[in-house]
C-alpha positions, 0 to 999 in steps of 0.5 A: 328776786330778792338776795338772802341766806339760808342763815338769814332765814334760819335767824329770823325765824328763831328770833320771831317763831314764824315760819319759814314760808311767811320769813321768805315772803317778808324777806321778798317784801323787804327786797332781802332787807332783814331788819325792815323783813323783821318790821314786816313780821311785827307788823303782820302778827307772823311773830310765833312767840311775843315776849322771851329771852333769847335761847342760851347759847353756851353754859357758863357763869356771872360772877361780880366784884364790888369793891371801893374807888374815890369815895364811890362803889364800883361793881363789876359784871363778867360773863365767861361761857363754857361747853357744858353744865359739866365744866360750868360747875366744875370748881376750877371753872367757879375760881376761874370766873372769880378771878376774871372778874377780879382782874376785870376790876382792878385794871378797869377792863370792859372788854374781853380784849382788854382783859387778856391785855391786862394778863388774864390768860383764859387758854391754860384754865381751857386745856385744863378743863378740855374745853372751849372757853370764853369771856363773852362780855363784861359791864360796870356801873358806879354810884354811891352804893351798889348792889349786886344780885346773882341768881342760880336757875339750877342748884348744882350750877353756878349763878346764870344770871346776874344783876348789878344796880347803881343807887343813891344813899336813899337808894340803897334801902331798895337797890337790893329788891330792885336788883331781884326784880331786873334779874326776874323782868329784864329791863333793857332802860333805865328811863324812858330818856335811854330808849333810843330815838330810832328804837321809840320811832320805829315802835310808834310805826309799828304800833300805828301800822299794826292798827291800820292793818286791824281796821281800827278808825283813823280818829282813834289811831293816836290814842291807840298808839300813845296806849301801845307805846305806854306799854312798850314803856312798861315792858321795857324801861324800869322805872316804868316796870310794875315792881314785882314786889307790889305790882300796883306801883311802878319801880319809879314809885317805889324809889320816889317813896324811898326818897333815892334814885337808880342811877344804873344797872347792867344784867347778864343772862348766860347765853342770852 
């Protein structure tokens, strides 16, 4: 009998919406393996829900820095999580992202680790606001204009989500739509090039053995699998994306009309 947890159980059927009895038999199917338990899933059709973000785990905020370096721009993204909406717009927790961000940017850190070592203490702003507090992740982009976009899903929260992009000169006539539209479509590539290897292979397995299993002809499983991995493409690499502004051009074309480039982004989600 295969070996795994209740809490093996419990993430896969958060992360797919199918239920208990078809994740125990993918888990039984895949000898206790949870990724190849979640291939299994795809490939039946068990996935509950398609396309969602991942459920907020905690309240909190993002908050950004832009600032000058070298004859570049450098922004930097943090994300620091608290209990409850209560503290996330409580003002003092608002100025205690401001600064986190702050120190992130002037010493360079891009974890949280080296933004306690770099002098940023989190614990006292904690027994102050009577709370558990964390910095959870922190992203920075460079390039010769950079954009940020922060985004508020409540009028009395701080912004939960929030977009920083990298652009060319001619780039930054779109970076500022461009941001808006990663904030909305959740790009998780720039290129089709930063998908990686492993990621491409196992979607084209995917797409292929879910044909097999709908009895689509062996002669047009190619064609079905080149079509399956355009869209994955479409979904989930940016310059691939529809663009939200005018659905019928891709984001690649609206920079080639602008004549600039996207040369980075990073996207937090509160909790996602």
């Amino acid at each position: 009998m295969a070996n795994y947890t209740a809490a093996e159980i419990r993430d896969l059927r958060e992360k797919t919406g199918a239920g208990m009895m078809d994740v125990k038999r993918a888990l039984d199917e895949a000898d206790g393996n949870v990724e190849k338990a979640l291939e299994i899933i795809r490939v039946k059709g068990l996935k509950g829900i398609a396309k969602r973000e991942c459920r907020a785990a905690s309240e909190g905020l993002v908050a950004a820095d832009i600032r000058g370096e070298n004859g570049q721009q450098v922004g930097t993204l943090l994300e620091v999580n608290c209990e409850t909406d209560f503290v996330a717009k409580n003002q003092k927790f608002i100025d205690m992202g401001s600064q986190a961000v702050s120190v992130a940017a002037e010493s360079g850190a891009t974890t949280p680790e080296e933004l306690e070592s770099a002098g940023f203490d989190i614990t006292e702003n904690a027994a102050t606001l009577g709370e558990k507090l964390l910095v959870r992740r922190i992203g920075r982009v460079t390039g010769a204009h950079v954009e940020a976009y922060l985004h508020k899903t409540a009028k009395d929260l701080p912004p939960q989500v929030g977009v920083l992009v990298a652009a060319d000169e001619k780039g930054a006539e779109v970076a500022r739509d461009i941001a808006m539209h990663i904030a909305a479509y959740s790009p998780l590539y720039l290129t089709r090039d930063d998908v990686p290897a492993e990621t491409v292979e196992s979607e084209r397995h995917i797409a292929e053995e879910t044909a097999r299993n709908e009895g689509k002809p062996e002669a047009a499983l190619t064609k079905i699998v080149e079509g399956r991995m355009n869209g994955f493409f479409k979904e989930n690499v940016l310059l691939d994306q529809a663009y939200a502004r005018d659905p019928k051009k891709s984001v690649g074309k609206v920079l080639e009309e602008a004549g600039g480039t996207v040369t980075g982004f990073v996207r937090f989600r509160v909790g996602a």
